[in-house]
C-alpha positions in Angstrom: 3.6 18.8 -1.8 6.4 21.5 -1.3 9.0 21.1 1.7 11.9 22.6 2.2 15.1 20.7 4.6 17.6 23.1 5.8 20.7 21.2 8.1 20.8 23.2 11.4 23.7 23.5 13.6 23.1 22.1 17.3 25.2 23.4 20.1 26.5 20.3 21.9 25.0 21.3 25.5 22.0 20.6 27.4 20.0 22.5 25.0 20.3 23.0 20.9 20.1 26.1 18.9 18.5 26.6 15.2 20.9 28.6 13.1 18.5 29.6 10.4 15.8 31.5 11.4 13.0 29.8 9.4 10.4 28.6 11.3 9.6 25.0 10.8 7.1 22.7 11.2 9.1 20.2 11.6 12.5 19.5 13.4 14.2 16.7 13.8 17.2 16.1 16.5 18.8 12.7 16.0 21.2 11.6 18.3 22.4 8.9 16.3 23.1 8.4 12.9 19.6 7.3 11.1 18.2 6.9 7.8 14.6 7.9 7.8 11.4 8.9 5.9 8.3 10.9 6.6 5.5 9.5 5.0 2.2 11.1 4.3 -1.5 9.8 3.8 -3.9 11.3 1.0 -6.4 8.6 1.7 -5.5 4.9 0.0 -1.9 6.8 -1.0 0.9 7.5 0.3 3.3 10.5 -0.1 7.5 10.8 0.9 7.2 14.1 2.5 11.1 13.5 3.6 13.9 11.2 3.0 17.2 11.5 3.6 20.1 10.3 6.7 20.4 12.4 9.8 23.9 12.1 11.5 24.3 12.0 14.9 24.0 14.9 17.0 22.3 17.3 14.2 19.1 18.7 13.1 16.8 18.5 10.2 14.2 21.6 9.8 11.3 20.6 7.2 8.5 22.5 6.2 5.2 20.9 4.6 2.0 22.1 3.6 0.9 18.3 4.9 -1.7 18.0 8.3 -2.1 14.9 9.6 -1.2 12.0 10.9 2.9 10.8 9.3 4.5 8.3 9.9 8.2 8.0 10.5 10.0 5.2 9.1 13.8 4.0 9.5 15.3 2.1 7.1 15.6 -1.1 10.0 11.6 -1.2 9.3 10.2 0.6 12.7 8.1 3.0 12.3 6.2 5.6 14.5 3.1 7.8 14.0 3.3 11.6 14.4 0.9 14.3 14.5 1.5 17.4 12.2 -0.4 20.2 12.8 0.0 24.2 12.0 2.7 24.7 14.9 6.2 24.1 14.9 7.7 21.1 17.2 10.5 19.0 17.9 11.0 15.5 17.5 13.6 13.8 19.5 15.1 10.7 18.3 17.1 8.4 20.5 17.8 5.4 17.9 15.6 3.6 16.0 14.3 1.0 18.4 12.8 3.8 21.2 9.6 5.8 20.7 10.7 9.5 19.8 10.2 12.2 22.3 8.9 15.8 21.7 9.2 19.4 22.8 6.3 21.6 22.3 3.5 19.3 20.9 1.2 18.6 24.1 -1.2 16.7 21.2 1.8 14.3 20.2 2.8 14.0 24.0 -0.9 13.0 24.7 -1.1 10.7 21.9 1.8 8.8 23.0 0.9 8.5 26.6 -2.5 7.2 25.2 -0.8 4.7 23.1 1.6 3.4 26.0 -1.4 2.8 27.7 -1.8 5.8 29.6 -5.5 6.3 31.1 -5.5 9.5 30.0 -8.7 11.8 29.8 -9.9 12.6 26.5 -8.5 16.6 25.7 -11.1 18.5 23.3 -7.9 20.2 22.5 -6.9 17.3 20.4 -9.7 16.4 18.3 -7.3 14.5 16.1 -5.3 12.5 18.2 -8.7 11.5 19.8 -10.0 10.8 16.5 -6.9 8.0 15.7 -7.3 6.8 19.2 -11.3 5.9 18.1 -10.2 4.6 14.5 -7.4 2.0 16.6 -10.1 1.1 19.4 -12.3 0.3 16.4 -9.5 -1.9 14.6 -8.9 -3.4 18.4 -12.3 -4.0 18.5 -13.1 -6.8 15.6 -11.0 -9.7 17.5 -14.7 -10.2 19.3 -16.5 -11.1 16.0 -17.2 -14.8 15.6 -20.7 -15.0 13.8 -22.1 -13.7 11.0 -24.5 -11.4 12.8 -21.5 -9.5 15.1 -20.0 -9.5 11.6 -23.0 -7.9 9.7 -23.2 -5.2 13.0 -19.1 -4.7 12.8 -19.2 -4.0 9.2 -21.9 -1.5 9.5 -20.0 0.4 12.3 -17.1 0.6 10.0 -18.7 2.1 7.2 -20.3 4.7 9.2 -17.4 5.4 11.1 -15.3 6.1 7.9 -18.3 8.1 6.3 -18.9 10.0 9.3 -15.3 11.3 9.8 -13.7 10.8 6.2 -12.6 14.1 5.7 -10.4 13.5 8.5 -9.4 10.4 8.5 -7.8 10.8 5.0 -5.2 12.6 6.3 -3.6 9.4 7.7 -3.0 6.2 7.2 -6.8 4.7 9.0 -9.0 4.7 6.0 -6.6 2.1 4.5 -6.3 0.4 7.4 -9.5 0.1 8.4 -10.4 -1.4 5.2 -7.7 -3.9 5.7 -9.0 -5.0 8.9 -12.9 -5.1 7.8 -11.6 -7.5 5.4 -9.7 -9.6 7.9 -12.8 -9.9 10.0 -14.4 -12.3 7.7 -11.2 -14.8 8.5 -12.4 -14.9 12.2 -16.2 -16.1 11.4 -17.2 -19.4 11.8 -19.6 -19.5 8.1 -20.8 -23.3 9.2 -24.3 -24.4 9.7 -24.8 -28.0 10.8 -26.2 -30.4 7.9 -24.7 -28.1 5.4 -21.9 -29.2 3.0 -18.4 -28.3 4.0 -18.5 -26.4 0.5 -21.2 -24.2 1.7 -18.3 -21.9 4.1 -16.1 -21.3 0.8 -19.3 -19.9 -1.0 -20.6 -17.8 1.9 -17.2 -16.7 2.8 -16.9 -15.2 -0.7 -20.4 -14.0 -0.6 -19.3 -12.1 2.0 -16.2 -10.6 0.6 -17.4 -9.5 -2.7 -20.4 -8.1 -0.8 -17.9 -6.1 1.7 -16.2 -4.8 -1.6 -18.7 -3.5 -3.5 -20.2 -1.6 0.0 -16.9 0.1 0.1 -17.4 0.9 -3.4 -20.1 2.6 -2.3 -19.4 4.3 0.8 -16.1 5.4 -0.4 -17.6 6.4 -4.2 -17.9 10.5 -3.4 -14.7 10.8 -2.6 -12.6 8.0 -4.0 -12.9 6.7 -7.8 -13.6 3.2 -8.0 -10.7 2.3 -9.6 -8.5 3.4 -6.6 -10.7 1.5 -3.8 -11.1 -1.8 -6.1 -7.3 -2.4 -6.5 -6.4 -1.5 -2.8 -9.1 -4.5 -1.7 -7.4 -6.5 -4.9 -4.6 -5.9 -3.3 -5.4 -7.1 0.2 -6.1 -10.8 -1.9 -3.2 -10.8 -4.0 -0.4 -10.0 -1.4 -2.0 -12.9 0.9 -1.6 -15.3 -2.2 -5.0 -15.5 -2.5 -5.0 -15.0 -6.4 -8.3 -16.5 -7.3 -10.4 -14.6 -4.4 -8.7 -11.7 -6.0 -9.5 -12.5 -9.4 -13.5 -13.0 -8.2 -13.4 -9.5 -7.1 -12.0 -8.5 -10.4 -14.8 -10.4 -12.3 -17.5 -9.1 -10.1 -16.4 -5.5 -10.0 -14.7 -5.2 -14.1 -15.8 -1.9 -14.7 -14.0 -0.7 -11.9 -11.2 -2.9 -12.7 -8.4 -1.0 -14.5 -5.6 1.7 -13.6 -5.5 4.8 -15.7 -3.2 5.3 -18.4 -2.9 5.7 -22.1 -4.0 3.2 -24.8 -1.2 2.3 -26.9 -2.4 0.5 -29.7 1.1 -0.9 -31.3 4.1 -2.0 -29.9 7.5 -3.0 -31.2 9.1 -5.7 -30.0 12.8 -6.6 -31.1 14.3 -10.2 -31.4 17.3 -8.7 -29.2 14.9 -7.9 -26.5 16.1 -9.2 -23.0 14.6 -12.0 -21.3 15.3 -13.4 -18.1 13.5 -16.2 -15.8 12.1 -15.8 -12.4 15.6 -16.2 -10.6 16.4 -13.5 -12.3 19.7 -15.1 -13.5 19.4 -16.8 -16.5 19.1 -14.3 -19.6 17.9 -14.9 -23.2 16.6 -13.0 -26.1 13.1 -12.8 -27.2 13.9 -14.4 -30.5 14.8 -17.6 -28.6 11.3 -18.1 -28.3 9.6 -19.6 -31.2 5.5 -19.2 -32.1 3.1 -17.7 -30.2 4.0 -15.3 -26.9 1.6 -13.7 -24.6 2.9 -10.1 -23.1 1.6 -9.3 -20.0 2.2 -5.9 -19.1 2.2 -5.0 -15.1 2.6 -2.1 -12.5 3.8 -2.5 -8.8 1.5 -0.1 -8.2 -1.7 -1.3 -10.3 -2.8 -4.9 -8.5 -5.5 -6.0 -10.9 -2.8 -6.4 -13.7 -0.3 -8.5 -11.7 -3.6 -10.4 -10.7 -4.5 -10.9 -14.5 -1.2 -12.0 -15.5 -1.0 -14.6 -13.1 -4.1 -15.5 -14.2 -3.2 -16.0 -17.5 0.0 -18.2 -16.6 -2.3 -20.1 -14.7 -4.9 -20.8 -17.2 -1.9 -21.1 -19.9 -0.6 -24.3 -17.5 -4.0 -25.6 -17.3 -4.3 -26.0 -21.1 -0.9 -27.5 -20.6 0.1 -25.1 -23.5 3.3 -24.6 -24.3 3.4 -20.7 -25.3 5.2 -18.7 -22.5 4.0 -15.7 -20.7 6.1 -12.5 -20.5 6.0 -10.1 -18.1 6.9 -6.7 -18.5 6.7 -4.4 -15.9 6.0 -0.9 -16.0 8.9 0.0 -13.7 12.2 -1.5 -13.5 12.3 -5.2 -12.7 12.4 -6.2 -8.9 11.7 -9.1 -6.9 8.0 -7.8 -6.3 7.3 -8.7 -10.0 9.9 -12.2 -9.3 7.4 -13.3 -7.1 4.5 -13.3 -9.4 6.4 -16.8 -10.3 5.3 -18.2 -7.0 2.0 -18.0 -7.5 1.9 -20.7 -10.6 2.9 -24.4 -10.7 3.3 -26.2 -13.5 4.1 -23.1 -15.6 7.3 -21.1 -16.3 6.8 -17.4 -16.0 9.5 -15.4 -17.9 10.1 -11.8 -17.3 11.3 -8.7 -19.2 14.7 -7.3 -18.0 16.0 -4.9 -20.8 16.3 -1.0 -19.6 16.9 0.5 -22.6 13.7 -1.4 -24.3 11.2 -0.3 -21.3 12.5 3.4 -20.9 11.7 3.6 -24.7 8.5 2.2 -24.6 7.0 2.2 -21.3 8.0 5.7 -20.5 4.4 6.6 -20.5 1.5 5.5 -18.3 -0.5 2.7 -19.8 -4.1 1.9 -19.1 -3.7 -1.8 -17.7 -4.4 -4.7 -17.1 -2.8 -5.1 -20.5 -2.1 -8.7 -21.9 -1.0 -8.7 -26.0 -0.6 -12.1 -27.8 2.9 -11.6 -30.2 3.6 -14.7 -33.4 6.4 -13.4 -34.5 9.4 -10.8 -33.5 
């Protein structure tokens, strides 16, 4: 994705002026000082199209290759949606907490007065921005469902709404949020029947879930792999701290469960290697560690091996066995992988926190999940 950022010079007057003569089509006028991003959909991932700080009172010029619906992001968390399309605009920011503004985009000016709650009429000019108005009215629409039939008949309309206008709506970030929200319905169905068991609703509910993954398996199988669509619904579980629901799908759906990489068959793993717990603070050295270890090797980015890791520290507790589980993530340690600790009790969950070790060894991609049992050092 090629862009190119060229810092304009803005005449301090009623209007502005672009110095360079590149056509754009993008430009930004900050009148504060912001830190932002421009983020870009390809279906269930995202792409930086820009990132950088704006000072007051300047412009940024960016040109993308990107069409679609971005969104822009300050580093204070808001975020706003906005439409690029083949012309050249404006975008207008105030500060971070007010919507932004634009000259010469009539599709992100209708868009935004449709948003605020504008009754405006739908404009054939703007097939897209009436396309994410119909993907949000669908989202809006799911807070009605309470049984299992209204469920069934939502679902459906999801599915043919994505597959009907996919080609589109990857361009933004809708498929994945329309996923999300598919998923969510299930919390707002009441899955008792009277004389059944109280353990009955945890069964059904699941029933339900695993069946809702494996249709967007399906519906999304021509133009997703599997792999991609199975974590992002792993993902939805596993954020939410539901690790066992997330595991179910894992088990039902294995062949789908994995995230592309290279098989390394042999690692090497020092006594000097750094070791640190779950706070992060306290540091030792892989030798400290006597007898059996279990390596569990995870990616930010690839759910189904933080899933299987916890998994493992779970099952490890269970047993009440005393060999530790070691994470080592992919990229460099953060608190995203710290937090895997929250997820067990009655277990300690140690984590790999030497640089020099991991941009040796984990330099390349590896096919995960990927847990390694270690006796010695």
């Amino acid at each position: 994705m090629a862009f190119r950022v060229v810092i304009t010079c803005l005449a301090l007057i009623s209007s502005f002026f672009v110095c360079a003569s590149v056509e754009a089509n993008l430009i930004i006028h900050s009148q504060s000082s912001v830190k932002v991003e421009l983020i870009g959909f390809d279906a269930l991932v995202d792409q930086v199209l820009f990132q950088d700080e704006i000072a007051a009172d300047t412009m940024v010029e960016i040109v993308t290759s990107y069409r679609g619906l971005a969104l822009l992001v300050f580093t204070g968390g808001q975020s706003y949606p906005i439409l690029l399309g083949a012309k050249s605009f404006t975008l207008k920011i105030e500060n971070p907490t007010v919507p932004p503004t634009f000259i010469d985009s009539g599709e992100n000016d209708f868009f935004y007065r449709v948003l605020a709650g504008a009754d405006a009429p739908s404009n054939e000019k703007y097939q897209f921005a009436n396309l994410m108005i119909q993907a949000k009215n669908l989202l809006e629409s799911t807070s009605a469902v309470k049984t299992l039939e209204e469920l069934g008949a939502k679902k459906n309309e999801f599915h043919e709404f994505v597959q009907k206008n996919y080609v589109n709506l990857r361009s933004s970030d809708m498929v994945r949020r329309l996923i999300a929200q598919y998923f969510m319905m299930h919390e707002y169905v009441d899955y008792h029947v009277k004389g059944a068991p109280a353990t009955d609703i945890k069964v059904k509910y699941q029933k339900e879930v695993l069946e809702g993954v494996g249709s967007w398996l399906k519906t999304l199988q021509p133009n997703l792999p599997r792999y991609e669509v199975l974590n992002y619904c792993v993902s939805l579980y596993y954020q939410r701290g539901m690790v066992s629901l997330a595991s179910r799908i894992i088990d039902e759906f294995s062949d789908a469960a994995f995230c592309p990489g290279s098989e390394q068959k042999s690692f090497l793993f020092p006594g000097a290697l750094k070791i640190t717990d779950a706070g992060g603070k306290e540091e030792r050295k892989l030798a400290d560690f006597a007898g059996e270890k279990f390596i569990a090797f995870v990616s930010d980015d690839c759910p189904v091996s933080m899933v299987e890791a916890v998994v493992k520290a779970r099952s490890l507790a269970h047993q009440k066995a005393t060999i530790p589980l070691i994470v080592a993530p992919l990229q460099k340690l953060t608190d995203t992988h710290l937090a895997m600790a929250k997820m067990i009790s009655g277990s300690t969950l140690l984590f790999m926190k030497d640089e020099e070790w991991r941009q040796k060894n984990l330099a390349n991609r590896l096919k995960l999940p990927l847990i390694i049992s270690i006796k010695n050092n």
